[in-house]
Structures are given as C-alpha cells and as structure tokens.
C-alpha positions in Angstrom: 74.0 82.0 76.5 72.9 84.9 78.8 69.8 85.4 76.8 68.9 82.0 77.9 69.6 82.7 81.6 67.1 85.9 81.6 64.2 83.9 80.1 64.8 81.4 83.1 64.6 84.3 85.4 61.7 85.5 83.6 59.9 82.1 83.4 60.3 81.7 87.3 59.7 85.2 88.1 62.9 85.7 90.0 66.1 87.8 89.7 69.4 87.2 89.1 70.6 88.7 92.9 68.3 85.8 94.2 69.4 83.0 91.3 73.3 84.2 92.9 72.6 84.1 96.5 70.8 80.7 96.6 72.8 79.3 93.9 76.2 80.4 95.7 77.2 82.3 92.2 78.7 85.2 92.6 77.3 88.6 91.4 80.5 88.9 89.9 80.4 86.3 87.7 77.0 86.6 86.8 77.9 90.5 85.7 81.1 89.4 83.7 78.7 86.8 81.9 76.1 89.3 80.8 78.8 91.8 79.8 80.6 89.3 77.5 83.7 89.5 79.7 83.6 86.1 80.3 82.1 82.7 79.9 80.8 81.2 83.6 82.8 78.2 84.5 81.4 74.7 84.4 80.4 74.7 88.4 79.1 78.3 88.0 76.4 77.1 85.0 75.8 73.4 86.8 74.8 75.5 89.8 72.3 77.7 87.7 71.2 74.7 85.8 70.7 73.0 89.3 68.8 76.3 90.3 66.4 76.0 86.9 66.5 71.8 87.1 68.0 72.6 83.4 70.8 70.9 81.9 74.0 73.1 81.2 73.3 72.4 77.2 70.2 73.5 77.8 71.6 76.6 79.8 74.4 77.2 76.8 71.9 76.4 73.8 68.4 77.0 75.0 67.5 73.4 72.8 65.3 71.2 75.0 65.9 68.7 72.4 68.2 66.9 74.9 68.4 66.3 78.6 72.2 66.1 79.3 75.3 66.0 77.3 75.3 62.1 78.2 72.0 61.7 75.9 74.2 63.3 72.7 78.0 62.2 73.8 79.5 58.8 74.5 82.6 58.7 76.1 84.7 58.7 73.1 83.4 61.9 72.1 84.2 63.6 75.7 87.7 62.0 74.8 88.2 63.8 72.0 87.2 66.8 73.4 89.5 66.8 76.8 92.4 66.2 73.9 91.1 69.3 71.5 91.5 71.2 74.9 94.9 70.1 76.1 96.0 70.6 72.4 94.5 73.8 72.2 95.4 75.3 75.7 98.9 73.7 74.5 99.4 75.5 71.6 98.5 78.7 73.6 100.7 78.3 75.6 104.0 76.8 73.1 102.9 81.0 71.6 103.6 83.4 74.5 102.1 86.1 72.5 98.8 83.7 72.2 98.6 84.2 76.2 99.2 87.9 76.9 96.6 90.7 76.9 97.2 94.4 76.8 100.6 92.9 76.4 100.6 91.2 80.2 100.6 87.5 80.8 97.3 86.1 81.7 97.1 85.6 85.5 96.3 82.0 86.9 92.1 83.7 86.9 91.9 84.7 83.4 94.2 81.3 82.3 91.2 78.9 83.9 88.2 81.2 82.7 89.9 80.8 79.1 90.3 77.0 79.7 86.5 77.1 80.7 85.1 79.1 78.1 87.1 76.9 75.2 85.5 73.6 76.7 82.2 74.8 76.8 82.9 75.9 72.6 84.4 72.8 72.0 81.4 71.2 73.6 79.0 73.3 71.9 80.4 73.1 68.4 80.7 68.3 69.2 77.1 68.6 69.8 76.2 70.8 67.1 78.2 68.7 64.3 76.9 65.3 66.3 73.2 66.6 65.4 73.6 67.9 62.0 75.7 65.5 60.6 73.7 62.5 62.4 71.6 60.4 59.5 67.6 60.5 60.8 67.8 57.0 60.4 69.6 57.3 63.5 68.2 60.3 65.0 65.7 60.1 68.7 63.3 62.8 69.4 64.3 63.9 72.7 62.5 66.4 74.2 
C-alpha cells in the first residue's frame, strides 16, 4: 500500500511532510505505515485519498479499475464484512494469548490499529474475490 502512496507524492511532486501537515496525518503514522509497523486507519487513508482525490481502494490497491468501494460492494457485502470483523476481533479476544505481544496485553492503541488493519484485509481480499470470481457477462469497465 505504501508503494502506492509514494507514486502519488511523486505524481504531484510533493512530500509526505506536506501530504501530513495539510492532510492533518500525522508524521507518525505516516512513518509506522512505511515501516510496516502498522496499517493507517480508515480516517488516516480517506484523508490522503481526499488529499490525492483517490479513492481509499485506489490508495490500498493502486487499481483505477474502480472509483469507490460502493461501485464493487452492495450493502450485503459490507454486512458480511462488519460480521467477519466482530467474529474475528471476537475470537481474538475469546484467546488471550491471540492478544498479547512480547507477552503484554495489547493496549487500547495497538487493539484499534489491529481492528483497522483486519478491515481494510477483509475489504481487500471481498473485492478481490468479487472481481475474480465475477462471470464477464456481468463485469463493467470501470476506469
């Protein structure tokens, strides 16, 4: 996802100190994203994608083959994906062990950067199996 970000910045000739301070990211966030720490949260990549006038699938995928998620998902679909998450993030949490790193609890940070980062791979992966396992009969070119 990051690579897709510094093509943006590229693209538009700006950096990502600039991208931060008008998009109201933090630097912070913007390092733990390039670093792999973490995955931004859904605010933090609409505010970038606002920055670009990208979508956030665009931002996570770098396919132009669709505007917004509401072009590929219906509201059954984002359904099924709030459940996967409170199944998954319930699981998690049902397995203590799931939830602890260097053998410490997640703090309250970590927990919703984890909740985050899932939805945007569950979100991914709908999308993904949406367009591959569509019929063409059915496909739109979107771009």
């Amino acid at each position: 996802m990051y690579r897709v970000f510094e093509q943006l910045l590229q693209q538009n000739g700006v950096t990502s100190y600039k991208v931060a301070k008008e998009a109201g990211v933090t630097q912070t966030a913007l390092s733990n994203w390039k670093s792999g720490r973490s995955t931004p949260t859904t605010k933090t990549l609409q505010k970038i994608a606002d920055y670009f006038d990208v979508s956030i699938d665009y931002l996570m995928t770098g396919k132009k083959n669709f505007n917004n998620t509401e072009d590929i998902l219906n509201p059954k679909d984002e359904k099924d994906i709030a459940k996967r998450l409170e199944k998954t993030l319930s699981d998690l949490e049902n397995t203590q062990e799931a939830l602890m790193f260097s053998g410490e609890l997640l703090d309250d940070e970590t927990r919703e950067l984890l909740k985050a980062s899932l939805e945007n791979s569950i979100r991914i992966a709908k999308i993904n199996a949406k367009q591959k396992f569509t019929p063409k009969k059915y496909k739109t070119d979107k771009k």
